[in-house]
PyMOL Python script that loads the backbone (N, CA, C, O; Angstrom):
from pymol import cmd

cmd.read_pdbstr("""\
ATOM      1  N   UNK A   1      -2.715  -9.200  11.638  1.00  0.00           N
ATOM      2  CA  UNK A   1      -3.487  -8.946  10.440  1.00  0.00           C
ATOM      3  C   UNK A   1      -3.350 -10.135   9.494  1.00  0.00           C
ATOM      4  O   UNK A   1      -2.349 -10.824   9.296  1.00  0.00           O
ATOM      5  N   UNK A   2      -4.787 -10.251   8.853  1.00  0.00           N
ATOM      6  CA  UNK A   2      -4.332 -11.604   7.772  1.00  0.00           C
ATOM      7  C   UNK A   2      -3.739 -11.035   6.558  1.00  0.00           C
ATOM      8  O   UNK A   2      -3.946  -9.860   6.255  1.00  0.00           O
ATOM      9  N   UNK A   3      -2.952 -11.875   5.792  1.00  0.00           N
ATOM     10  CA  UNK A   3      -2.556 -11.591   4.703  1.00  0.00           C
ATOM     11  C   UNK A   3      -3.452 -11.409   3.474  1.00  0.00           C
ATOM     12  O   UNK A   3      -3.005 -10.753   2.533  1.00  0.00           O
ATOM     13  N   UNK A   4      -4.359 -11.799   3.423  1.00  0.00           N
ATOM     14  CA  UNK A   4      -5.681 -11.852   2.497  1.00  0.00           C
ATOM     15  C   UNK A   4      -6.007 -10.283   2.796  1.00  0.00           C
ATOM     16  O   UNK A   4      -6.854  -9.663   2.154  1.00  0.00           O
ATOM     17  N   UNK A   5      -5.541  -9.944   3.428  1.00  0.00           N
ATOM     18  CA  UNK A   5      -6.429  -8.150   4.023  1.00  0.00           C
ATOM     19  C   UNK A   5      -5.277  -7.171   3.092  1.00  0.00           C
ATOM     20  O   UNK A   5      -5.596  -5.989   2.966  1.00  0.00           O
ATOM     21  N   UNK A   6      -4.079  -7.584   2.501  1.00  0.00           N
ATOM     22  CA  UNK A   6      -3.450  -7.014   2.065  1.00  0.00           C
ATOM     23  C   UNK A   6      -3.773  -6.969   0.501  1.00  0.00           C
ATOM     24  O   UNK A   6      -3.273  -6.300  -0.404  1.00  0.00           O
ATOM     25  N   UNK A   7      -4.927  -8.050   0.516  1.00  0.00           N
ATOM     26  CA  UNK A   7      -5.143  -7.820  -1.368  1.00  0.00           C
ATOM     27  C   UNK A   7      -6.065  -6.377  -1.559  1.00  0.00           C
ATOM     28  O   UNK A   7      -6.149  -5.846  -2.667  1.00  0.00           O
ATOM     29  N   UNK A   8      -6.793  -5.770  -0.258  1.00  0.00           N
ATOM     30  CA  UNK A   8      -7.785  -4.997  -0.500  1.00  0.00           C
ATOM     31  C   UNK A   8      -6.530  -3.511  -0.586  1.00  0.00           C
ATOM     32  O   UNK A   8      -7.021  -2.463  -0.167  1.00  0.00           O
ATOM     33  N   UNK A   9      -5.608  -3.449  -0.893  1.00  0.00           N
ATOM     34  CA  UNK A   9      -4.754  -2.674  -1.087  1.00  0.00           C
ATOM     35  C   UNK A   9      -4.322  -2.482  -2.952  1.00  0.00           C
ATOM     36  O   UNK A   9      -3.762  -1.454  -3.332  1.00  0.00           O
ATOM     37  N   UNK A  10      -4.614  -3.396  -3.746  1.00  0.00           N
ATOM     38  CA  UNK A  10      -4.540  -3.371  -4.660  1.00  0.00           C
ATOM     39  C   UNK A  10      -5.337  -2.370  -5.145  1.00  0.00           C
ATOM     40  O   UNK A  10      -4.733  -1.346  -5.461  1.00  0.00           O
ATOM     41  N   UNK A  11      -7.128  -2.383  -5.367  1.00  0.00           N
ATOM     42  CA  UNK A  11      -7.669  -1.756  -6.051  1.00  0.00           C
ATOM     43  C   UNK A  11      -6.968  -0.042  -5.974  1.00  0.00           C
ATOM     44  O   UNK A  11      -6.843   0.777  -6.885  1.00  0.00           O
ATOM     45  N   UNK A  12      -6.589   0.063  -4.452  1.00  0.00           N
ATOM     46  CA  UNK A  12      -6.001   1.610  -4.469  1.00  0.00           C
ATOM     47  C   UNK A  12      -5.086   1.687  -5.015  1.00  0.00           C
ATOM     48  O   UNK A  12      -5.047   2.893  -5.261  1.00  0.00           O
ATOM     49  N   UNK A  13      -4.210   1.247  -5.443  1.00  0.00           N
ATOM     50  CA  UNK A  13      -2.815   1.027  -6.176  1.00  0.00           C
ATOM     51  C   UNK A  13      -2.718   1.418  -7.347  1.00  0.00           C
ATOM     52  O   UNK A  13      -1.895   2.198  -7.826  1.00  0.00           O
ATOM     53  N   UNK A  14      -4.052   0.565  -8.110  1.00  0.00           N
ATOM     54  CA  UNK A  14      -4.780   0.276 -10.024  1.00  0.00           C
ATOM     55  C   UNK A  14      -5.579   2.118  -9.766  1.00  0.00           C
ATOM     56  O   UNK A  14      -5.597   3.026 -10.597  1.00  0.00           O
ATOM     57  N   UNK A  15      -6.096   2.125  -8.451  1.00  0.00           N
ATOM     58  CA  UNK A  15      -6.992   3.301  -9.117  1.00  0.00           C
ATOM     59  C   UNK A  15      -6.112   4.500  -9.429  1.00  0.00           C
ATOM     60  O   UNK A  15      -6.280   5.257 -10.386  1.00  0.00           O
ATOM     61  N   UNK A  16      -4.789   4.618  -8.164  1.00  0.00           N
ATOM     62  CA  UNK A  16      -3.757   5.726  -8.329  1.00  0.00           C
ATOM     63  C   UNK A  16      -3.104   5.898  -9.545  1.00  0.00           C
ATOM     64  O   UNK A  16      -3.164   6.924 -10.222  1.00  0.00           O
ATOM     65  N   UNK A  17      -2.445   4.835  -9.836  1.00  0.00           N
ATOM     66  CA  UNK A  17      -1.788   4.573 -11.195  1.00  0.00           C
ATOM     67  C   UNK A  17      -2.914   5.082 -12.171  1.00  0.00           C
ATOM     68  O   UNK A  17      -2.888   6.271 -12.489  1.00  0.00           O
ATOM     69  N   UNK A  18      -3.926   4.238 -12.678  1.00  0.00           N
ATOM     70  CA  UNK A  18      -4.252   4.441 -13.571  1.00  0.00           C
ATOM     71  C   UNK A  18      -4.676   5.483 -13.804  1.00  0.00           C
ATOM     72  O   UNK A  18      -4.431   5.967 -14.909  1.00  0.00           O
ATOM     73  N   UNK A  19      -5.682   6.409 -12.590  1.00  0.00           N
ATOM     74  CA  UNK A  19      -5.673   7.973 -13.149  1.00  0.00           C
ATOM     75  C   UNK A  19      -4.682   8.395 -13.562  1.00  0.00           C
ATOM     76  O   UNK A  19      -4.912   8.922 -14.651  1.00  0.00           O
ATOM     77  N   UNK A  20      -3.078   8.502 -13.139  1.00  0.00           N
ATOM     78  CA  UNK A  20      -2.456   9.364 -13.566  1.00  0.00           C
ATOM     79  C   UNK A  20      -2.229   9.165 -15.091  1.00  0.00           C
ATOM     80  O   UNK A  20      -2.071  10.081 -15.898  1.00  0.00           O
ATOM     81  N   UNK A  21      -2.239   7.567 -15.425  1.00  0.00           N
ATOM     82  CA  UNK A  21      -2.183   7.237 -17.209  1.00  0.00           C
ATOM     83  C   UNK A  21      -3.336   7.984 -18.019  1.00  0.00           C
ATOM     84  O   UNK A  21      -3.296   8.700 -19.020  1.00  0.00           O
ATOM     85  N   UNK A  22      -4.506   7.492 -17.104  1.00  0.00           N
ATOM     86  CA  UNK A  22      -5.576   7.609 -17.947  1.00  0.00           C
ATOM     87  C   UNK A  22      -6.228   8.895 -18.522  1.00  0.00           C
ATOM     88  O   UNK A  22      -7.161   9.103 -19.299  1.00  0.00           O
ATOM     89  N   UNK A  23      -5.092   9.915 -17.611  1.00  0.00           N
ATOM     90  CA  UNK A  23      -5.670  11.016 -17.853  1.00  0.00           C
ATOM     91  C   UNK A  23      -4.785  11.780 -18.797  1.00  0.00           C
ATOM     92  O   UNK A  23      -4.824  12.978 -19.077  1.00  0.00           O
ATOM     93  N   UNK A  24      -3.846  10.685 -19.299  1.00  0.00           N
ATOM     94  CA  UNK A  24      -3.388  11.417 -20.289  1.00  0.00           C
ATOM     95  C   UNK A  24      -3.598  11.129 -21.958  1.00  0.00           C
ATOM     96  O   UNK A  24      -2.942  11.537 -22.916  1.00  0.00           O
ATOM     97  N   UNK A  25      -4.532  10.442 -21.903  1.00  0.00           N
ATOM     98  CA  UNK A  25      -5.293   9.700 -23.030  1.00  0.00           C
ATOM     99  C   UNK A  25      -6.251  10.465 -23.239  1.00  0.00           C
ATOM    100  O   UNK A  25      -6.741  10.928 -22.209  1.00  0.00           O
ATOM    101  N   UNK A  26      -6.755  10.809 -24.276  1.00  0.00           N
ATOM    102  CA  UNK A  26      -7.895  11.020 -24.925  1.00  0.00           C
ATOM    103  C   UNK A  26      -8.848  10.357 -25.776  1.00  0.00           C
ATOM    104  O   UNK A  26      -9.790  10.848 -26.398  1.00  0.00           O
ATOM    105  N   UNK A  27      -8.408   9.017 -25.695  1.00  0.00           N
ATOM    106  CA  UNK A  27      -9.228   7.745 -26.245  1.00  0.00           C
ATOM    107  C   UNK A  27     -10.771   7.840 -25.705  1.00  0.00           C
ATOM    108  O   UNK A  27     -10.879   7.970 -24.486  1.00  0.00           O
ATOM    109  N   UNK A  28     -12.227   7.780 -26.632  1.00  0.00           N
ATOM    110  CA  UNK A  28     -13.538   7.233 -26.081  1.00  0.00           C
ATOM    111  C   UNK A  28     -13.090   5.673 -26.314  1.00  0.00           C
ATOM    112  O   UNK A  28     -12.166   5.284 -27.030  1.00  0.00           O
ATOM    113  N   UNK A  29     -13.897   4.959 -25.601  1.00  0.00           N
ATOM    114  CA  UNK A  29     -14.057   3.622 -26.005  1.00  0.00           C
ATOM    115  C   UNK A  29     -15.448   3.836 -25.321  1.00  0.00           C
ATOM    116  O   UNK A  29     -15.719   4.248 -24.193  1.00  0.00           O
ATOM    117  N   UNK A  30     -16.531   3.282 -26.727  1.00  0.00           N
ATOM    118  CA  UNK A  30     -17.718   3.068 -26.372  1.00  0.00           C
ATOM    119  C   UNK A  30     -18.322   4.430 -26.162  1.00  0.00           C
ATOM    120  O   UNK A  30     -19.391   4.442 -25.551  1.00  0.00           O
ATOM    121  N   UNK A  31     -17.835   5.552 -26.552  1.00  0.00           N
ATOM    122  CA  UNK A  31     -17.939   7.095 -25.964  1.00  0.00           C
ATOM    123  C   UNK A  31     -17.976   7.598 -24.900  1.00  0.00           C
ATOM    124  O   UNK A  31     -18.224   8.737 -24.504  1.00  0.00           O
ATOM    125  N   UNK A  32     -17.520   6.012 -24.106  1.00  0.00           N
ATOM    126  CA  UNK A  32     -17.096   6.904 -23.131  1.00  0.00           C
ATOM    127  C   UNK A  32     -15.502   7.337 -22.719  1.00  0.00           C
ATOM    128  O   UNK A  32     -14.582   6.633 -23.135  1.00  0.00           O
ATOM    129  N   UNK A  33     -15.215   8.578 -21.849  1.00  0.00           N
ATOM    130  CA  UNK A  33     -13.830   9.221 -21.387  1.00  0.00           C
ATOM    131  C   UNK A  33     -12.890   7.819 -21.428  1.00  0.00           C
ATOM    132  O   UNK A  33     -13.589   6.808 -21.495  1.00  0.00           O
ATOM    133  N   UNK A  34     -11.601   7.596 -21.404  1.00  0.00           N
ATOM    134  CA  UNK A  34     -11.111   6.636 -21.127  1.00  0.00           C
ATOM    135  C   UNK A  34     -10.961   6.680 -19.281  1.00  0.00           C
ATOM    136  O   UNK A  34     -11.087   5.641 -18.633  1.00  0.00           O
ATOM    137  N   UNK A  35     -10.660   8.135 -18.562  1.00  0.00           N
ATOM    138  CA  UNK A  35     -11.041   8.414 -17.203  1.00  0.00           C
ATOM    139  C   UNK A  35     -12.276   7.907 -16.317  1.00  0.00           C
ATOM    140  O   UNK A  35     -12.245   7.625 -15.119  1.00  0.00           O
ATOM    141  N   UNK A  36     -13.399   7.856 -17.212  1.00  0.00           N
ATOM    142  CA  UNK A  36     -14.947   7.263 -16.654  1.00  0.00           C
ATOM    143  C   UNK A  36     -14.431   5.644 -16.788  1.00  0.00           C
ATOM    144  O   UNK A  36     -14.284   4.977 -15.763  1.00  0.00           O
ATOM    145  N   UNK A  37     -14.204   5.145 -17.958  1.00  0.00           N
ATOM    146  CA  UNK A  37     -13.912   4.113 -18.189  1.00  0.00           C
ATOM    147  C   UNK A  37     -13.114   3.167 -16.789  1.00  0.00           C
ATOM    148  O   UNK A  37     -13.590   2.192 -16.207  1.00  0.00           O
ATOM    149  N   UNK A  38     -11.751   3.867 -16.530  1.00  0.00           N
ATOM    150  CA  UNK A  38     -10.945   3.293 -15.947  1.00  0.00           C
ATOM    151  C   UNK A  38     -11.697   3.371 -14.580  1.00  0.00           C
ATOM    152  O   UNK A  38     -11.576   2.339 -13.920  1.00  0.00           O
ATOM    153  N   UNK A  39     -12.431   4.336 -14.013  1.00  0.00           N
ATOM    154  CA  UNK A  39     -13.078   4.755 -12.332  1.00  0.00           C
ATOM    155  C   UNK A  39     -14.150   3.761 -12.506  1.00  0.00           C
ATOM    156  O   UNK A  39     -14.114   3.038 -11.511  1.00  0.00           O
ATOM    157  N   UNK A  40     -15.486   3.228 -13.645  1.00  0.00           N
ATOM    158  CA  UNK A  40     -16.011   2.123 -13.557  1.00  0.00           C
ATOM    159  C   UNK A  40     -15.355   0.543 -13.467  1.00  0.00           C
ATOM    160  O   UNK A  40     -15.852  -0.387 -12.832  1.00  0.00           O
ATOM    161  N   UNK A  41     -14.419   0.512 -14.072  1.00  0.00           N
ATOM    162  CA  UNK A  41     -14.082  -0.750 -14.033  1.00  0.00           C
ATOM    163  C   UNK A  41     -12.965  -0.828 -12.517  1.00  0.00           C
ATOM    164  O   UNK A  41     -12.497  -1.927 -12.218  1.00  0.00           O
ATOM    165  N   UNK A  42     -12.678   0.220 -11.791  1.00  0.00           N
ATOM    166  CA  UNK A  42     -11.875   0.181 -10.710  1.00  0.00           C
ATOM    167  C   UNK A  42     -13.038  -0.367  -9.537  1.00  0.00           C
ATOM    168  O   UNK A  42     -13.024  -1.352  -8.800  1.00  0.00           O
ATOM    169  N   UNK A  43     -14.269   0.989  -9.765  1.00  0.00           N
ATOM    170  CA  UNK A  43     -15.372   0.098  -8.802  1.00  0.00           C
ATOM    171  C   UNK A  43     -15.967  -1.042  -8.985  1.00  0.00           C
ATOM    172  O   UNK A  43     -16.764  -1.421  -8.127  1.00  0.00           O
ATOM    173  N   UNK A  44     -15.651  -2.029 -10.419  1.00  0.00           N
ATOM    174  CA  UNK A  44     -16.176  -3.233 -10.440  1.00  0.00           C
ATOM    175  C   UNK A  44     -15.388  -4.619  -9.661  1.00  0.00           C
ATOM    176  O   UNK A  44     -15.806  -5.557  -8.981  1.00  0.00           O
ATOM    177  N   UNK A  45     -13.948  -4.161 -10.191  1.00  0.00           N
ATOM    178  CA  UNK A  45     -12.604  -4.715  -9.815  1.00  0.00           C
ATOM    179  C   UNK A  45     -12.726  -4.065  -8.327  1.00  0.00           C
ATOM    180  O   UNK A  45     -12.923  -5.138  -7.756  1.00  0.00           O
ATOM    181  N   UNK A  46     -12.749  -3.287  -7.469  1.00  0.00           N
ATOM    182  CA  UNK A  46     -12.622  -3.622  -6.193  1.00  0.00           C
ATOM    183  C   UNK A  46     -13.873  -3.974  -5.057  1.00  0.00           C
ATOM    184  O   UNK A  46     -13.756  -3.991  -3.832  1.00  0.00           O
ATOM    185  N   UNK A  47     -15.145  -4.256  -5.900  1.00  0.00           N
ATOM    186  CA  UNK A  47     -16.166  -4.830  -5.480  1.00  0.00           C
ATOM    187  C   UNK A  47     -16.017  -6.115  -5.300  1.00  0.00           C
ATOM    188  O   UNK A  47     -16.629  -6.674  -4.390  1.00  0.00           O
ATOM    189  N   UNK A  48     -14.824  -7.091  -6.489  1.00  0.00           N
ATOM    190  CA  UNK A  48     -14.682  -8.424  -6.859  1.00  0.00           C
ATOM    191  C   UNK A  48     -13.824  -8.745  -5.317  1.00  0.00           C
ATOM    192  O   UNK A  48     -14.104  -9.589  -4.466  1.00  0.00           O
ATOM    193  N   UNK A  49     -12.685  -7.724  -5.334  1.00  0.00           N
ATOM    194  CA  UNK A  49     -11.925  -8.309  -4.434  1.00  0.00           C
ATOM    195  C   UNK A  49     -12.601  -8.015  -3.358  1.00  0.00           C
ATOM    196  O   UNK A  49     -12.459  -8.957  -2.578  1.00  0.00           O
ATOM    197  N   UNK A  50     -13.441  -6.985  -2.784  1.00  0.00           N
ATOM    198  CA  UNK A  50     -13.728  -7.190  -1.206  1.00  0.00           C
ATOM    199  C   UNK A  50     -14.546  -8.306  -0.929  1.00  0.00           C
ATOM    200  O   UNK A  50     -14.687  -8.714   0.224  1.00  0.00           O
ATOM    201  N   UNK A  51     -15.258  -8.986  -2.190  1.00  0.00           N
ATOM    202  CA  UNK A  51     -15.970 -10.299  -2.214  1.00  0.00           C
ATOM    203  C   UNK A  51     -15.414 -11.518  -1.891  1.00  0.00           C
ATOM    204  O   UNK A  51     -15.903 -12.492  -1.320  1.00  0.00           O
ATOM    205  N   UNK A  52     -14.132 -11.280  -2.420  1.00  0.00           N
ATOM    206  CA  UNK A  52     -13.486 -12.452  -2.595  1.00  0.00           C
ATOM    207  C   UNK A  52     -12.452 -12.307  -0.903  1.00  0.00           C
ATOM    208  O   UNK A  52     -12.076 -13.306  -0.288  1.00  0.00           O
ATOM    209  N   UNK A  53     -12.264 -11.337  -0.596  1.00  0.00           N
ATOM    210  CA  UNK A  53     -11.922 -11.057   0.824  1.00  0.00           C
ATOM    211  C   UNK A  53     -13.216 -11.589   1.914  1.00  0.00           C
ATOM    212  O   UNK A  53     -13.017 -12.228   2.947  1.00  0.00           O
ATOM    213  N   UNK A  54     -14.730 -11.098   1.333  1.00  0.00           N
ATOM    214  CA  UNK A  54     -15.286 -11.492   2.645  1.00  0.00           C
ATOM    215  C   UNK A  54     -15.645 -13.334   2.752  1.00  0.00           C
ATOM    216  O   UNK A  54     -15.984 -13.883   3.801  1.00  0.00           O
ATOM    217  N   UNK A  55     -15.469 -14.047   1.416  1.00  0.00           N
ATOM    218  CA  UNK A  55     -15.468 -15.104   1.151  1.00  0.00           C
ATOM    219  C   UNK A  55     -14.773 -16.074   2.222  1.00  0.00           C
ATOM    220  O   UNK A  55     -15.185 -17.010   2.907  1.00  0.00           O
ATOM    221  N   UNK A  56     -13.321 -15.324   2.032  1.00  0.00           N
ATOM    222  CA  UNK A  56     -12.100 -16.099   2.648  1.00  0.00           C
ATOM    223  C   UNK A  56     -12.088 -15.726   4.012  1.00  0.00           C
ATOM    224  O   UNK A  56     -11.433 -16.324   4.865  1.00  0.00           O
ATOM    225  N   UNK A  57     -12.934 -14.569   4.262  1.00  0.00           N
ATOM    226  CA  UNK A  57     -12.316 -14.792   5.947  1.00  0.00           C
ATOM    227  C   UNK A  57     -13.863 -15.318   6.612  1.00  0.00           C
ATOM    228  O   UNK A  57     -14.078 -15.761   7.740  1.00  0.00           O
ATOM    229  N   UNK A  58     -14.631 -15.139   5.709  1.00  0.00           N
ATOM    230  CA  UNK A  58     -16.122 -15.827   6.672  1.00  0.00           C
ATOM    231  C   UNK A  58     -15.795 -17.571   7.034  1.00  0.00           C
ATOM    232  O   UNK A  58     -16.115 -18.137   8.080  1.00  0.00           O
ATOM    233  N   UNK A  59     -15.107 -18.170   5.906  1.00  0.00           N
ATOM    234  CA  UNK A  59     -14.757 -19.400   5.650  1.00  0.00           C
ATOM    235  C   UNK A  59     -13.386 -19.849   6.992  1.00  0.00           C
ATOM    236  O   UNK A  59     -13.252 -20.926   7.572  1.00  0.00           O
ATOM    237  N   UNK A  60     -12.521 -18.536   7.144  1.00  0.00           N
ATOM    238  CA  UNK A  60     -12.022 -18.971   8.329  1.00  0.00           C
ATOM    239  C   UNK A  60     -12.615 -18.820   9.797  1.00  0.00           C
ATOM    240  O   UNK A  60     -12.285 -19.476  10.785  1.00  0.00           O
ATOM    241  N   UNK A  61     -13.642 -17.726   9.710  1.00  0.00           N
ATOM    242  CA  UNK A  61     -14.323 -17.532  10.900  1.00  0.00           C
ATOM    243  C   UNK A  61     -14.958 -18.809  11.323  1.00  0.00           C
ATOM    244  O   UNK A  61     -14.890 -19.291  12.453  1.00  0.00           O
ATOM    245  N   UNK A  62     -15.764 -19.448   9.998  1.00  0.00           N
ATOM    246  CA  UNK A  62     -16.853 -19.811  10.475  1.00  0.00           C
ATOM    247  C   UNK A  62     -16.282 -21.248   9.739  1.00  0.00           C
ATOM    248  O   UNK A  62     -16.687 -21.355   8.582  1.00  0.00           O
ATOM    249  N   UNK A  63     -15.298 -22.518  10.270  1.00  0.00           N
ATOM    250  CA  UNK A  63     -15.391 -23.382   9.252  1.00  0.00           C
ATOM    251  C   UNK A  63     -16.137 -24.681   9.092  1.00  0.00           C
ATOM    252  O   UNK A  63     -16.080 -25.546   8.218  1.00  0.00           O
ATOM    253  N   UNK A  64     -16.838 -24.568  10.170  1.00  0.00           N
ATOM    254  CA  UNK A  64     -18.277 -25.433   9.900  1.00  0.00           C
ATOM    255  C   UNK A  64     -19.413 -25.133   9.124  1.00  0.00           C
ATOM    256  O   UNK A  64     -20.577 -25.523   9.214  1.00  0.00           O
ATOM    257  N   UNK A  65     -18.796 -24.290   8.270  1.00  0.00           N
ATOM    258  CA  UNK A  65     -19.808 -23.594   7.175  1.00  0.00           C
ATOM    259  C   UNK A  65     -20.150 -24.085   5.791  1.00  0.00           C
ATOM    260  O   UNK A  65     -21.056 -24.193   4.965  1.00  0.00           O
ATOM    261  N   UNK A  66     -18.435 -24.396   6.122  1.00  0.00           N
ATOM    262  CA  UNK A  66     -17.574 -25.015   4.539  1.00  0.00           C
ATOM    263  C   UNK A  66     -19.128 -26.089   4.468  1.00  0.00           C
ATOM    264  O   UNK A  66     -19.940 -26.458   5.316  1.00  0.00           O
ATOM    265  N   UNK A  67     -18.951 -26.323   2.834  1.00  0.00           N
ATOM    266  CA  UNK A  67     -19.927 -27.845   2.081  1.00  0.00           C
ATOM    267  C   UNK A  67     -18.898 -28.183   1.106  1.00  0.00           C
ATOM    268  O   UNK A  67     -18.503 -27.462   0.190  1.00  0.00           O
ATOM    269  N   UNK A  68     -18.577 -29.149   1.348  1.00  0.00           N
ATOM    270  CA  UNK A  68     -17.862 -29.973   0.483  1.00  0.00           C
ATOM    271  C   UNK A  68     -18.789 -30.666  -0.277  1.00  0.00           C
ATOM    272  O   UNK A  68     -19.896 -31.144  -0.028  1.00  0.00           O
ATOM    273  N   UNK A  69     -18.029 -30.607  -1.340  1.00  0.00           N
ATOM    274  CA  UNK A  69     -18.953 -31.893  -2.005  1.00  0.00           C
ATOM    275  C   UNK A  69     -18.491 -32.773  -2.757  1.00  0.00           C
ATOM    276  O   UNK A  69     -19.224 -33.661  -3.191  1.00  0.00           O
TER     277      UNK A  69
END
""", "prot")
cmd.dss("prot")
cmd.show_as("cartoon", "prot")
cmd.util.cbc("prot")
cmd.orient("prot")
């Protein structure tokens, strides 16, 4: 397994944790729940990293792909 495959373990980590914080807040920000809050920005944040995962391993698959410049 590559080590880069172990970052896609994070977002589950932030999402576990933070429900259990977030749900003990009653803060709106922006009106919204601080719970909605934290589950949007978890699916933004683990959209980034599977990006940044398929980045790095297309680049090792494929490294005549690379453009330097």
């Amino acid at each position: 397994m590559k080590k880069i495959y172990l970052l896609g373990l994070l977002p589950i980590f932030l999402n576990v944790l933070g429900a259990v914080f977030s749900t003990k807040v009653e803060v709106f920000v922006g009106g919204i729940p601080a719970m909605l809050l934290w589950v949007i920005a978890g699916v933004l944040f683990t959209s980034a990293i599977l990006y940044v995962i398929h980045v790095v391993d297309s680049r090792a698959a494929h490294p005549s792909m690379d453009v330097e410049k």
